[in-house]
C-alpha positions in Angstrom: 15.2 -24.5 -2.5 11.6 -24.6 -3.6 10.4 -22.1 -5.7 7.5 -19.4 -3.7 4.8 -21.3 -5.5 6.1 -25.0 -5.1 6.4 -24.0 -1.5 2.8 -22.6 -1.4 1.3 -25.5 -2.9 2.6 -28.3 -0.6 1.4 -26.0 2.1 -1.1 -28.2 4.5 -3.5 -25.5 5.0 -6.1 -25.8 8.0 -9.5 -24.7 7.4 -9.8 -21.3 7.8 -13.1 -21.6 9.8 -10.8 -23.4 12.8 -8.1 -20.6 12.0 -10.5 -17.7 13.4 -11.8 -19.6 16.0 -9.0 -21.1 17.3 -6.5 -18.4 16.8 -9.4 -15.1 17.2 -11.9 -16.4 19.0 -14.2 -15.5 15.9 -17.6 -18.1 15.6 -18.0 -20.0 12.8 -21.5 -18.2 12.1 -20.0 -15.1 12.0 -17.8 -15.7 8.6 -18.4 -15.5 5.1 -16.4 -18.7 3.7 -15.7 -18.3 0.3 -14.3 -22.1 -0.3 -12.2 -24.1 2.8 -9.1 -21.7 3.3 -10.5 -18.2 3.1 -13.5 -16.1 4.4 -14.9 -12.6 4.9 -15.1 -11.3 8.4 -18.9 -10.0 9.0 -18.6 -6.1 9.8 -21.3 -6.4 11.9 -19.2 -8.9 14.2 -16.8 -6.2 13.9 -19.1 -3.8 15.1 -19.8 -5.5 18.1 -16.2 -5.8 19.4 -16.1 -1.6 19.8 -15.7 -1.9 23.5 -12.9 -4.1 23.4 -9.6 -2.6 23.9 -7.1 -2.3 21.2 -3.9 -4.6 20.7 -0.4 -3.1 19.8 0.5 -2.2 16.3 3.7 -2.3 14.6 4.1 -1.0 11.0 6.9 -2.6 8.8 8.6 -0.2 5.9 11.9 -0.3 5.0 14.4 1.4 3.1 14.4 2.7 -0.6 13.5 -0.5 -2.6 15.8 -1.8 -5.2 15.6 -4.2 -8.3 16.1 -7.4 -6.4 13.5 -6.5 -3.7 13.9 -6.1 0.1 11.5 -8.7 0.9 9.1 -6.4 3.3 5.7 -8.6 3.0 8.4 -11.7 3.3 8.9 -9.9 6.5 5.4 -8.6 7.7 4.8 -12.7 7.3 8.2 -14.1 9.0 7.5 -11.8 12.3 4.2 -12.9 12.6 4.7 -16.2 12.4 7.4 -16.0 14.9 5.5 -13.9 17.2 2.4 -16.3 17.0 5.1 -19.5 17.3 6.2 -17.7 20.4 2.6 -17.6 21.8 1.2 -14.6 21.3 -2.0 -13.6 19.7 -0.9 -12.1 16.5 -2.3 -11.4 13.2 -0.7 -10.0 10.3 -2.6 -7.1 8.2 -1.6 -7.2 4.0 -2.7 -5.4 0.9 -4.5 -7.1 -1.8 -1.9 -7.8 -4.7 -3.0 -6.6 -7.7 -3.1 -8.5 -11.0 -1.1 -5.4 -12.7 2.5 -6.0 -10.8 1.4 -9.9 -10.8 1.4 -10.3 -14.4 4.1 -7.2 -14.6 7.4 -6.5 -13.2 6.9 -7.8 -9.4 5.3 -10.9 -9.9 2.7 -11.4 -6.6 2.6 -10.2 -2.9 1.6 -12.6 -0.9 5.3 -13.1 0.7 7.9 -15.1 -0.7 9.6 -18.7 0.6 8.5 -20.0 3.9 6.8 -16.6 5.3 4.1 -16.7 3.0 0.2 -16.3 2.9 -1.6 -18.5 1.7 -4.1 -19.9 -0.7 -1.0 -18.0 -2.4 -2.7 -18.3 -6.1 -6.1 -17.1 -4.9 -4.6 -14.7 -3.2 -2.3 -13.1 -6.1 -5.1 -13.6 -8.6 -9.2 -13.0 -8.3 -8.9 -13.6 -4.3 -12.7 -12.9 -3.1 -13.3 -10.5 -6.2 -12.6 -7.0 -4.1 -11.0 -5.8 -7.1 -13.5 -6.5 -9.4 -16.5 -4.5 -7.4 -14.1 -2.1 -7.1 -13.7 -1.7 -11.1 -17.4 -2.2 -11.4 -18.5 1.0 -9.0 -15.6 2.7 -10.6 -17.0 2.4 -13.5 -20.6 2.7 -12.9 -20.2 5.9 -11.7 -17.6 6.6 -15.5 -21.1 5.3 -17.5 -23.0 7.8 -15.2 -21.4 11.1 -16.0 -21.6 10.3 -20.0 -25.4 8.9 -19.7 -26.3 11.6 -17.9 -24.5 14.1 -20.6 -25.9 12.2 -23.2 -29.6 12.8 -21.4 -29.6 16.6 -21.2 -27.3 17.5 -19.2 -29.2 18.9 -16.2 -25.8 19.3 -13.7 -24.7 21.6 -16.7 -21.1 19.6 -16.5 -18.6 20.5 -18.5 -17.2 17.6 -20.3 -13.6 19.2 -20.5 -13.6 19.5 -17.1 -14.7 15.2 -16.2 -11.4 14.3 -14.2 -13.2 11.1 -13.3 -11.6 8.0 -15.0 -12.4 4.4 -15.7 -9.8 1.4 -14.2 -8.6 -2.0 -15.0 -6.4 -4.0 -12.5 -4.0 -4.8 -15.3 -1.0 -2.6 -16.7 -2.0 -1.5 -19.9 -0.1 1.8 -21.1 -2.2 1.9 -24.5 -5.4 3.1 -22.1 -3.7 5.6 -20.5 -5.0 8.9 -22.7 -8.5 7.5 -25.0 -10.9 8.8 -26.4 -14.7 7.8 -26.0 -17.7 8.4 -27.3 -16.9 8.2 -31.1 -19.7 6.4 -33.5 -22.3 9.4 -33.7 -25.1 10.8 -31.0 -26.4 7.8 -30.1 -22.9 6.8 -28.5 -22.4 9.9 -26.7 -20.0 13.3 -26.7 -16.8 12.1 -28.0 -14.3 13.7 -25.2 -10.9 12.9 -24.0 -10.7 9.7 -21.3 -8.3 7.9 -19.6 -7.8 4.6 -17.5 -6.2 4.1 -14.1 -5.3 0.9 -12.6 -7.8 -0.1 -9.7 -5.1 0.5 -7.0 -4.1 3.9 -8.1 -7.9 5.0 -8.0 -9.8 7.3 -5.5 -12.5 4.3 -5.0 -9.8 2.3 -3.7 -8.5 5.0 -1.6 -11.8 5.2 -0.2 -12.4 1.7 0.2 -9.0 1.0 2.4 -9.5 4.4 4.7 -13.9 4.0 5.7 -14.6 2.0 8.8 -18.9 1.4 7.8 -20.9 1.0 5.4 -22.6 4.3 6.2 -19.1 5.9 5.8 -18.3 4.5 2.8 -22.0 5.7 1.0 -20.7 9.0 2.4 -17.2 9.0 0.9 -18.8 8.3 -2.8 -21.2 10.9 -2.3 -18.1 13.6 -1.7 -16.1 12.1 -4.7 -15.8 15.0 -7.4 -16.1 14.1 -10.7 -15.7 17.6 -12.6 -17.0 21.2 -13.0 -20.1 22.6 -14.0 -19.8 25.2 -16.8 -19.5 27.8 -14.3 -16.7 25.7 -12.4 -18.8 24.5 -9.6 -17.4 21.2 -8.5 -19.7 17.9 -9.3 -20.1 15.1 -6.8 -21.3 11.8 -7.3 -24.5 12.6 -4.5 -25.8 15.1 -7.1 -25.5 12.3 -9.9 -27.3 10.0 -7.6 -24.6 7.3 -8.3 -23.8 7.0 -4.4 -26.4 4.5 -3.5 -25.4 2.1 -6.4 -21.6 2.2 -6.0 -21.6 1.6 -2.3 -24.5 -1.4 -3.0 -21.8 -2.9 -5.3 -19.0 -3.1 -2.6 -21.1 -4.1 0.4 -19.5 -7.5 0.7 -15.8 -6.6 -0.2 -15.8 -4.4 3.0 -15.7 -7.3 4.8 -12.2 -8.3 5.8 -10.3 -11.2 3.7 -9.4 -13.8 6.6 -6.7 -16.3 5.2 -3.6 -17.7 7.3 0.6 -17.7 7.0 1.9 -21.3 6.0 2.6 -21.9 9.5 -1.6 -21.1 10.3 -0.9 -17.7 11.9 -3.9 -15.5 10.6 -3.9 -12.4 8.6 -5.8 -10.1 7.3 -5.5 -9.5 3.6 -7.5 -6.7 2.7 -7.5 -3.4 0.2 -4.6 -2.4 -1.9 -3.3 0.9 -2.8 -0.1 1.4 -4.4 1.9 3.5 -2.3 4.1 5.6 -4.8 0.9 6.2 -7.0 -1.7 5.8 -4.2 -1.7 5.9 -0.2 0.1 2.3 0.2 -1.7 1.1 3.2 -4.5 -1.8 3.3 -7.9 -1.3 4.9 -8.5 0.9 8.3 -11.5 -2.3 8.7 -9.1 -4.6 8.9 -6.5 -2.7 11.1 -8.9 -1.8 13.5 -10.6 -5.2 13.6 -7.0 -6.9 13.8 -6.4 -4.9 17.1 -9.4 -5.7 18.9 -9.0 -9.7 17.8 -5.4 -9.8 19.0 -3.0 -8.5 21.2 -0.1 -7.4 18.3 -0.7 -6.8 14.4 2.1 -6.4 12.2 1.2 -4.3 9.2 3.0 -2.9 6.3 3.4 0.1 4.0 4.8 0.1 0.7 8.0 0.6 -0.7 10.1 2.7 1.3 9.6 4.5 4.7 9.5 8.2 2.1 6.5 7.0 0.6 4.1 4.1 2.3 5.2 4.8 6.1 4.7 8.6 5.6 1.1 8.4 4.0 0.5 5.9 6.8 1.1 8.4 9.2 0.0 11.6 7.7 -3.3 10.1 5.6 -4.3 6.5 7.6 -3.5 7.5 11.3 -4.6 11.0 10.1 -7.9 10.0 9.3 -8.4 6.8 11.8 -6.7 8.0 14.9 -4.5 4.9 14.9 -1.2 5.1 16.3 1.9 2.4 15.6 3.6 1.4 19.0 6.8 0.8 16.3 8.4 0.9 13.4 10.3 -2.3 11.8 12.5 -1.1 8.7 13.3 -3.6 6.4 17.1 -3.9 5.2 19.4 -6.3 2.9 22.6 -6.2 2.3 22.8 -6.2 -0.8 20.2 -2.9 -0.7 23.1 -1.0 1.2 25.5 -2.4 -1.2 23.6 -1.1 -4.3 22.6 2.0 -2.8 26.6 2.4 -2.2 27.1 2.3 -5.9 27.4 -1.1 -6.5 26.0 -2.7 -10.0 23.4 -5.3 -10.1 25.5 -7.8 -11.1 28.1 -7.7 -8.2 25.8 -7.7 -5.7 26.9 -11.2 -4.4 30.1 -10.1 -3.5 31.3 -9.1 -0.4 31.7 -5.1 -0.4 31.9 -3.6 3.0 32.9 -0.2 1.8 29.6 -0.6 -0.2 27.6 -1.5 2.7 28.7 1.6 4.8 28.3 3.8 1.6 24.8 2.4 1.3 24.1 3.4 5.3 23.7 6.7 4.1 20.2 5.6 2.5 18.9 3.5 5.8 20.4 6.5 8.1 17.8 9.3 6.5 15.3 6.2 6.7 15.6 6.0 10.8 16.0 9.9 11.0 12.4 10.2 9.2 10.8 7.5 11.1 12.2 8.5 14.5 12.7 12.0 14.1 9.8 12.8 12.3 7.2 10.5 12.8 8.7 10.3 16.3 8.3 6.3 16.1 10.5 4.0 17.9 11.9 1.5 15.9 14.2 -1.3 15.2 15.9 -2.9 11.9 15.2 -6.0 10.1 17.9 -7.1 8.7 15.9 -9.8 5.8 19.5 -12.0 5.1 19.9 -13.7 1.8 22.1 -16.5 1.4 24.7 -14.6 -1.0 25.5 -11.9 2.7 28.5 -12.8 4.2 28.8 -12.5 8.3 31.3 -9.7 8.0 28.5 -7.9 6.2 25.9 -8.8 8.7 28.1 -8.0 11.3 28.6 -5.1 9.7 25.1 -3.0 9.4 24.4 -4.0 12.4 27.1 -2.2 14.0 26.5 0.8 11.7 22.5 0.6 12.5 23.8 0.7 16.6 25.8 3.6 15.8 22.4 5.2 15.2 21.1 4.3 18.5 18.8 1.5 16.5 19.0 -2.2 17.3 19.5 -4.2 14.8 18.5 -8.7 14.2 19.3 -10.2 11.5 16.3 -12.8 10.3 16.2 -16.0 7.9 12.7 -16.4 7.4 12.6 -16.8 3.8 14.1 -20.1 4.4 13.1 -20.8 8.1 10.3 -19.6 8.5 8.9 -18.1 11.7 12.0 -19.3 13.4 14.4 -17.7 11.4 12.5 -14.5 12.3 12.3 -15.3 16.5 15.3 -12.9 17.3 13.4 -10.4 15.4 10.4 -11.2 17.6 12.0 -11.0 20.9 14.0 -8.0 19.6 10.4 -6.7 18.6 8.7 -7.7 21.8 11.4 -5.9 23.7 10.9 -2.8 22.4 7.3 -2.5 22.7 8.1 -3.2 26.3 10.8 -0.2 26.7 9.0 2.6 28.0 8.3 5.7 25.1 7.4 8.8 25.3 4.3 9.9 23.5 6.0 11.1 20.6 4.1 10.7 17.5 3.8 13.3 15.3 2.7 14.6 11.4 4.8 15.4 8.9 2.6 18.7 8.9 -0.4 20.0 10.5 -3.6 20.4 8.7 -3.9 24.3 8.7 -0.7 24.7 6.5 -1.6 25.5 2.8 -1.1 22.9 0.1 2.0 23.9 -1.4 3.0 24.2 2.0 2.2 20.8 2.6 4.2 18.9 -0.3 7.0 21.7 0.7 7.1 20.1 4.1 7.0 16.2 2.7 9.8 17.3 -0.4 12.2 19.2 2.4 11.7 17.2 5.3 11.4 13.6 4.1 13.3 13.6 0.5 16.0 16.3 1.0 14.7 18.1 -1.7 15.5 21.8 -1.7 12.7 23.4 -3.5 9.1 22.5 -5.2 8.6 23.9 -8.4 4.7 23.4 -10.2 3.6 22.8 -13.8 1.6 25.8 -14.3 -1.5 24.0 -15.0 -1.1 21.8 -11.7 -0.8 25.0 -9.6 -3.8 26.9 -11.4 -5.3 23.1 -10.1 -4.1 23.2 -7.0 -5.3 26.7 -6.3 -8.6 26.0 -7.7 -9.1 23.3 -5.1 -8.0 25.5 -2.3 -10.5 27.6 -3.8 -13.3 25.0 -3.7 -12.8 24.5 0.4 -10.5 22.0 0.3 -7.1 23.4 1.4 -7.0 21.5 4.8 -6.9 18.0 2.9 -3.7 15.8 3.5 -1.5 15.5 0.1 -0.5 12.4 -1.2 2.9 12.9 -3.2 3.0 10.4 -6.1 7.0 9.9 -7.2 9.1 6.9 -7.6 9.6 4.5 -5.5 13.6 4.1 -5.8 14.5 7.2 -4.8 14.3 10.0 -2.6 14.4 12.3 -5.5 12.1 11.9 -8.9 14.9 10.5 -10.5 14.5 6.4 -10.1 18.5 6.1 -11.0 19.5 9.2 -8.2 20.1 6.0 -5.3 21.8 6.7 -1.7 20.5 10.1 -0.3 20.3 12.6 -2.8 19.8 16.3 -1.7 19.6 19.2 -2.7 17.7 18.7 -5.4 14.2 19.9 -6.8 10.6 18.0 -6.6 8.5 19.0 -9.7 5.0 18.7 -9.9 3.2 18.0 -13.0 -0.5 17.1 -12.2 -3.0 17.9 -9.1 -6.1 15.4 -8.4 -8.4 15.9 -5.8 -9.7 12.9 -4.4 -12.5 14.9 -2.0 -14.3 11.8 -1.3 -10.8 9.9 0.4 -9.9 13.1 2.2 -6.9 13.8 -0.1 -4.9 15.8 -3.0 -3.2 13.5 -5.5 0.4 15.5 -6.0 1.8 13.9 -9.4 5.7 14.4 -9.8 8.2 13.2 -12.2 7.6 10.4 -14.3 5.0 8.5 -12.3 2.0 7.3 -14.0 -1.3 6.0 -12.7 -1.6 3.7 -15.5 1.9 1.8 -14.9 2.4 -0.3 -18.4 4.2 -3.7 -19.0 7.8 -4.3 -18.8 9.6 -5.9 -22.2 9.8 -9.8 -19.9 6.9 -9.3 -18.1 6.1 -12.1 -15.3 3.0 -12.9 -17.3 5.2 -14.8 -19.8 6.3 -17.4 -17.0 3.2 -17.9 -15.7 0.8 -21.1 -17.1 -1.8 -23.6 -16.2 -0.7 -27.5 -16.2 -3.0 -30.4 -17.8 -3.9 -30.8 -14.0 -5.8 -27.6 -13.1 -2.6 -26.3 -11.3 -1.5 -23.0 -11.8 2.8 -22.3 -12.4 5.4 -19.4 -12.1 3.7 -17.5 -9.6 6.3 -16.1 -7.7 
């Protein structure tokens, strides 16, 4: 088979100008084309369709990742194109990639085989430049607080107490602690600093959960950037930084319109990491998606623990938007290596494995149905290594749960490997539901109460214990007024525990904090646990040494 980027390339892509009219019913006049295949969406067009009434949304998220990848995006892609090959008006809604995880461990996100989006290269590398006016207001508002220290210092700021950071949308573990400023007064106070990737920052949180541009101007405005001497917080407003950020992302809050291989559009648009950041792409292009079509299909990172959750208890928090249904994502080989099985032997048939394994995908369904109170079915993405007595096999366990399960091949097939997914999708958003939908925890609960409810509920954890210094944080935001905000647990992605080698179901076990950020102008309070950095570094055989540029002009090793 074709590699994901030899695929992409012999793509015959339609212009993307026919794609939105044909498929969405969106004039020509009303897009911003940035070359042939892919354009911005005017928000103002947006604007205009308020009155319309919304589509049906289904989320995709799927069980604790592992090495070899479950194929979710691969997934979000396949299902729409089989849904839109079976005639109905659907678009799919993606995150941005970002060029950390591109030229990292993960390689790109823009699906994988035949369910792909595509330009594929543009859209794992500088797309429509999102991420870059997303660094730049970042760090407008970063050379703000020093000038403005450097001037006088009216605001009084305490420069121990900046919690503001700069960003780069690379890995790059040597910029995680810094120090600026050095070289003498006319460079500044030397103080402590740090760098976050763009995706892990509160800008980008910001950018993926405002639905205007008045909304966004007001979001920057809230953003705190330290303490004052006498530990009164600092916003951006009173640094008069608002106006300029939100000038420097007025164009990438319009919505990236490109299409699937197969010319089903999609919506690629914002990209917060979900273990490190809220996992979901932009409430704009959600909302826009469901008043263009009659069913978009968008995803949350990593597992249903991490991405689904702050989809439920930050996005639809926030938005009001409610999923009809839940798709989890499963392999095989997952189950098998959540059953204790090495790397290595993954190929082999194991179905003691695959029913040890369950035990991961079972506390999946119960959070997503019990919960979130979401109905929802199982994707079973099928690799070519899965034998049919292993097929056969989660799906039976998955029906034991009272969860249908349909095996898909659209990695290979395309949208039509994914069709008994579609009609097993279209069937349950036609089964009556009750209106069951529901938080993890309600706003009026404390903080600690709130990553209490996320660590015992969702992980199996049996306590929370706190760095000292992140409660003194924690309580000092509480302090400050913003004790009803959502929390947004930061931990690793492979596990329901902090430790990334604890696979299955662990319980029982403890969720430590280490650092509190307040992210006041997303709506938030960062909850930092275990290991997990904001700055993620570069693996020893990172996917930056396989990628290269041939005599021709085209690009190689994408993946």
């Amino acid at each position: 088979m074709l590699s994901d980027i030899e695929i992409a390339n012999a793509a015959v892509l339609r212009p993307i100008k026919d794609v939105a009219a044909d498929t969405l019913g969106i004039p020509e006049e009303r897009l911003v084309p940035y070359g042939h295949y892919k354009a911005k969406v005017d928000p103002t067009y947006l604007s205009s369709l308020a009155d319309r009434p919304l589509g049906r949304l289904v989320l995709v998220t799927a069980l604790s990742p592992t090495p070899p990848g479950e194929g979710k995006t691969t997934t979000t892609v396949g299902l729409t194109d089989a849904l839109h090959g079976l005639g109905h008006r659907t678009i799919a809604c993606l995150r941005e990639p970002s060029m950390g995880p591109v030229f990292g461990m993960k390689g790109g996100a823009a699906g994988g085989g035949y369910s792909q989006v595509v330009p594929m290269t543009d859209i794992n590398l500088h797309f429509t430049g999102d991420f870059a006016a997303l660094a730049a207001a970042n760090n407008l508002l970063a050379a703000l607080i020093d000038n403005h220290v450097h001037h006088g210092n009216e605001l009084d700021i305490d420069v121990r107490s900046v919690t503001w950071k700069r960003v780069l949308d690379m890995n790059d573990r040597a910029l995680r602690d810094v120090v600026v400023g050095l070289g003498g007064h006319a460079n500044g106070f030397p103080r402590s600093e740090g760098f976050d990737i763009v995706v892990a920052s509160e800008l980008m949180a910001i950018f993926c959960l405002t639905e205007s541009w008045a909304d966004l101007k007001q979001r920057i405005g809230d953003i705190v950037i330290g303490y004052t001497r006498a530990m009164k917080p600092v916003t951006a407003r009173e640094l008069g930084a608002d106006g300029a950020m939100a000038a420097l992302l007025r164009d990438a809050l319009a919505p990236n319109l490109v299409q699937t291989i197969e010319g089903a559009p999609a919506f690629v648009h914002g990209g917060p990491f979900a273990n490190i950041a809220h996992g979901c792409s932009s409430v704009m292009a959600t909302r826009a998606g469901l008043r263009l079509a009659d069913i978009v299909i968008t995803e949350a990172g990593f597992g249903a623990d991490l991405g689904a959750e702050k989809f439920v208890d930050i996005k639809c928090r926030k938005s009001g938007l409610r999923p009809d249904l839940a798709v989890v994502v499963a392999t095989v080989r997952a189950l098998k290596y959540h059953g204790g099985v090495p790397l290595a032997e993954l190929a082999t048939e194991d179905l003691a494995a695959v029913e040890a394994g369950m035990v991961n995908l079972r506390r999946h369904l119960a959070n997503v149905r019990d919960v979130y109170g979401i109905p929802c079915v199982v994707a079973i993405n099928r690799f070519p290594s899965d034998t049919d007595a292993e097929v056969t096999a989660v799906v039976d366990l998955v029906a034991a749960e009272g969860v249908r399960a349909f095996p898909a091949t659209h990695f290979a097939d395309g949208g039509t490997g994914a069709e008994g997914l579609a009609k097993g999708v279209l069937a349950a958003l036609d089964e009556p539901s009750p209106d069951t939908f529901s938080f993890t925890y309600e706003d009026d609960l404390s903080l600690t109460e709130k990553v209490e409810a996320v660590a015992t509920k969702l992980y199996g954890a049996a306590l929370v214990t706190w760095d000292a210094k992140a409660l003194r944080r924690l309580q000092r935001i509480e302090r400050d007024g913003y004790g009803t905000l959502p929390v947004c647990v930061a931990k690793t992605q492979y596990s329901f525990s902090t430790d990334p080698k604890s696979v299955g179901a662990p319980s029982g076990h403890e969720l430590h904090v280490r650092e509190v950020r307040l992210s006041a102008g997303a709506g938030f309070v960062v909850v930092v646990c275990g290991d997990m950095m904001t700055m993620p570094g570069l693996p020893r055989d990172p996917s930056a040494s396989r990628i290269d540029l041939a005599d021709d002009g085209t690009i190689l090793g994408l993946s």
